[in-house]
C-alpha positions in Angstrom: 121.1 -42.8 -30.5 119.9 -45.0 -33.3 118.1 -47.5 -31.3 116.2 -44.4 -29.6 115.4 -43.1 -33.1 114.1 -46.5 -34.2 112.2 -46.4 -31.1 110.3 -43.2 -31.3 110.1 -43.0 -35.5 107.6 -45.4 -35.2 105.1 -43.3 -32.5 105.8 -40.2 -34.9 104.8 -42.1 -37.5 101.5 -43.9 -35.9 100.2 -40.2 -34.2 100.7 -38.5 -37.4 98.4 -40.9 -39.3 96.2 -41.1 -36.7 95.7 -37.3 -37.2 95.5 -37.7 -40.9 92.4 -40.6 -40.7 90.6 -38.3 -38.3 90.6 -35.3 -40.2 89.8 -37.6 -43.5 87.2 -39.6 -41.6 85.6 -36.5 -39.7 83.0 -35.5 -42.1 81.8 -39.0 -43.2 81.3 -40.2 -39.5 78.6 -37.8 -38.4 75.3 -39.0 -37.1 72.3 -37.3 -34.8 74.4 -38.3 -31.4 78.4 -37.7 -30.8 79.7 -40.1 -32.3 83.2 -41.6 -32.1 85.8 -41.8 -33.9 88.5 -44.6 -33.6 92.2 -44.6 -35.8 95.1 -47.0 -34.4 97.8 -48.1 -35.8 98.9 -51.6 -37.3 102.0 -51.5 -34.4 100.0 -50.4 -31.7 97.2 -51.1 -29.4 97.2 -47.5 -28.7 93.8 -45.7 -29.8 92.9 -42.1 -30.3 89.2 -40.7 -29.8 87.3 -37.8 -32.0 84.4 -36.4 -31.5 82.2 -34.8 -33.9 78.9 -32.9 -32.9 76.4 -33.2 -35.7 74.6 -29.8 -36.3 71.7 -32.0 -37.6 68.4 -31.4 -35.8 67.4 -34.7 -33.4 64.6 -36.6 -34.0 63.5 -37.2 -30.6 63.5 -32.7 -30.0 60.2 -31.3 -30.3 58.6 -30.0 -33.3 58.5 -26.2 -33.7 55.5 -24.5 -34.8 55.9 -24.9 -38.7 56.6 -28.1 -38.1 53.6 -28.7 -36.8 50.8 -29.5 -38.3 48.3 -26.6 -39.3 44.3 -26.7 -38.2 42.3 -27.0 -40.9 40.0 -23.6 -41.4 36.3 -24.6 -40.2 33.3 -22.3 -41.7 30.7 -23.5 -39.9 30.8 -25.2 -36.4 29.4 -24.4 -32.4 31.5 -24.1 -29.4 29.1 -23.3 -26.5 31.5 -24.0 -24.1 33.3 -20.8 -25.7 32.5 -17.9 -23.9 34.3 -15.4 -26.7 32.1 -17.6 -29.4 29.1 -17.5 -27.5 29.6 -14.0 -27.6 30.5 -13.1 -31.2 27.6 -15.6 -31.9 24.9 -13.5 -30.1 26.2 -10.2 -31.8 25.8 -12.2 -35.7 21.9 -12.9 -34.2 21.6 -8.8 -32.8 23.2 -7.8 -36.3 21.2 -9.6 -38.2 18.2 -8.7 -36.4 19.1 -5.2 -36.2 19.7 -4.9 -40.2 15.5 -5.4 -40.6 14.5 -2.1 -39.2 18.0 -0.9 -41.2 16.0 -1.7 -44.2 12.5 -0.6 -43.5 13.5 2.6 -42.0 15.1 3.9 -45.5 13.1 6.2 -46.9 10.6 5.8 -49.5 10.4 2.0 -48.5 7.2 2.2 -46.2 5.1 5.4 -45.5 5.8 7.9 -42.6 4.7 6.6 -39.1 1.5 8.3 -38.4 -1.7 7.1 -36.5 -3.3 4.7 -39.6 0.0 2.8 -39.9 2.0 2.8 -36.3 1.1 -0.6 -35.4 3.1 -1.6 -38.4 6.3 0.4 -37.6 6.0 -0.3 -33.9 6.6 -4.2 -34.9 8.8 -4.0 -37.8 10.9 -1.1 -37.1 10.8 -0.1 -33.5 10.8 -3.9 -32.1 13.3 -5.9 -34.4 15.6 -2.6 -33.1 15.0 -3.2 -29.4 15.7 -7.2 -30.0 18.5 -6.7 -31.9 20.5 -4.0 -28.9 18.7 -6.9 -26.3 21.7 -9.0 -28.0 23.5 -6.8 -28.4 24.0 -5.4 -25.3 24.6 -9.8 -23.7 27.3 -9.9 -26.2 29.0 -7.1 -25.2 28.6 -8.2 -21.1 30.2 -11.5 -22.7 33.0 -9.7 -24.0 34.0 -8.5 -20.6 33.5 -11.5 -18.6 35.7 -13.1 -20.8 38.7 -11.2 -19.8 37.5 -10.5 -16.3 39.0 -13.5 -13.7 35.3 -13.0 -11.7 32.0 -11.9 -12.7 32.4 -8.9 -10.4 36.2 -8.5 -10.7 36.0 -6.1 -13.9 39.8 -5.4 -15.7 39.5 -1.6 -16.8 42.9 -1.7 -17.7 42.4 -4.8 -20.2 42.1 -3.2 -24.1 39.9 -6.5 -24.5 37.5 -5.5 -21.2 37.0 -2.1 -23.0 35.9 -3.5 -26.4 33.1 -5.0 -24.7 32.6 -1.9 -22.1 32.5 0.4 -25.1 30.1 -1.5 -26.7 27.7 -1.8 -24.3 27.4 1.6 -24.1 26.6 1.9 -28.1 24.7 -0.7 -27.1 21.9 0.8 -24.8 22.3 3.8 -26.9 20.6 1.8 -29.4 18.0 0.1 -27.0 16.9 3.2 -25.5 16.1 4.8 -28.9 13.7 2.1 -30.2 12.7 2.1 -26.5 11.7 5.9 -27.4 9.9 5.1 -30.3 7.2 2.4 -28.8 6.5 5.4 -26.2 3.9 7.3 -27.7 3.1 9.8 -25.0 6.3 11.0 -24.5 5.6 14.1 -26.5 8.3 16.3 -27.7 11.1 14.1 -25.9 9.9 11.0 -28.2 12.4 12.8 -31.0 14.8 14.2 -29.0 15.5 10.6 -26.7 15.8 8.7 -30.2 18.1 11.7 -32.0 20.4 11.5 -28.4 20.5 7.8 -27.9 21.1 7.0 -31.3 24.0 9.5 -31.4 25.8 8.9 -28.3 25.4 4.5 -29.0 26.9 5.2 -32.0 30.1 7.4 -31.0 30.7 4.6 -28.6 30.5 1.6 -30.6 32.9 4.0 -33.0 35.4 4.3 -29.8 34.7 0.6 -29.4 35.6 -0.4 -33.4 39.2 1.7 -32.3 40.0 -0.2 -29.2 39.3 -3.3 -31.2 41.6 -2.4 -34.0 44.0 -1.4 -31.6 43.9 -5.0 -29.9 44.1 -6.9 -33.3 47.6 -5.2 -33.5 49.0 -5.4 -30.4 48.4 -8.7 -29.3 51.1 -8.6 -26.6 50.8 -7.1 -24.0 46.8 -6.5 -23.7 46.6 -4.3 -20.9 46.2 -0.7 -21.1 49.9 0.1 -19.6 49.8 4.0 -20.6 46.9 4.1 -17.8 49.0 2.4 -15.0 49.7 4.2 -11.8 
């Protein structure tokens, strides 16, 4: 009995300092990787491994997105490989076109159209208003080809593909009016096709300006899944 106690007193002995320098040594031999952990004892080649899993982030993993670095905000700039820029582009040059016959057409800033002075609001009201829909209405056909996979493959269940639809339709509603007012013979309906045109493009750019607000905020998904059969 006492030589078998001398025996195993000494493998109590190295396993329970082996257990001690692991726990001491666990949190001061962490890196990215496992890493090892070796304790033996001074009367034995025996060897006990511990690993430790760092819960440090590795360098090598790649970068999440406030990591990464931000674009810098441009003001000024073309991309006319862009078909969405192209197309917001086109509707700045209708808008600011359009906002010249805005202008003139207040009242008390030029005298009524009659026959001494109808040359003048034929080219400052009734054709900046006609060029300015002309772009209009391109911008809006850019808006739904952006979205469509095919010029003749239209989406109607895109929110996007209705944006531009919508506006088109405001669109010729506001070409057709100053197309109303260059026709001179056309009487009685002269008033009537501008008061019409006018209000039915402007209910639909209105129904446009919601489908747009309604795609700012609900960026995913963008279809239209209420209308799905």
């Amino acid at each position: 009995w006492t030589a078998m106690s001398d025996i195993e007193a000494p493998r109590n002995t190295s396993a329970a300092a082996t257990a001690a320098a692991a726990a001491k040594g666990r949190g001061n031999i962490v890196s990215s990787d496992h890493t090892s952990l070796f304790s033996s004892s001074s009367s034995s080649d025996q060897a006990t491994r511990v690993y430790v899993t760092s819960n440090s982030p590795d360098k090598d993993a790649p970068s999440t997105g406030k990591q990464q670095q931000q674009h810098k905000w441009r003001w000024f700039g073309l991309r006319l490989h862009d078909m969405g820029f192209m197309a917001s582009f086109l509707r700045l040059i209708g808008a600011t076109i359009f906002w010249v016959p805005c202008i003139f057409g207040t009242p008390g800033v030029y005298p009524p159209a009659d026959d001494t002075n109808y040359k003048v609001w034929d080219g400052v009201y009734w054709l900046p208003q006609v060029v300015g829909a002309t772009f209009f209405i391109i911008s809006s056909i850019l808006f739904m080809l952006e979205v469509q996979p095919a010029w003749y493959h239209p989406k109607p269940l895109n929110i996007g593909w209705h944006v531009g639809f919508w506006n088109f339709i405001g669109a010729v509603g506001f070409w057709l009016c100053g197309l109303f007012g260059f026709w001179e013979h056309a009487g009685e309906y002269q008033y009537s096709g501008m008061a019409l045109s006018t209000f039915w493009g402007s209910y639909a750019f209105l129904i446009g300006s919601y489908l747009q607000l309604l795609e700012a905020m609900n960026k995913h998904p963008e279809s239209l899944s209420i209308w799905k059969t």
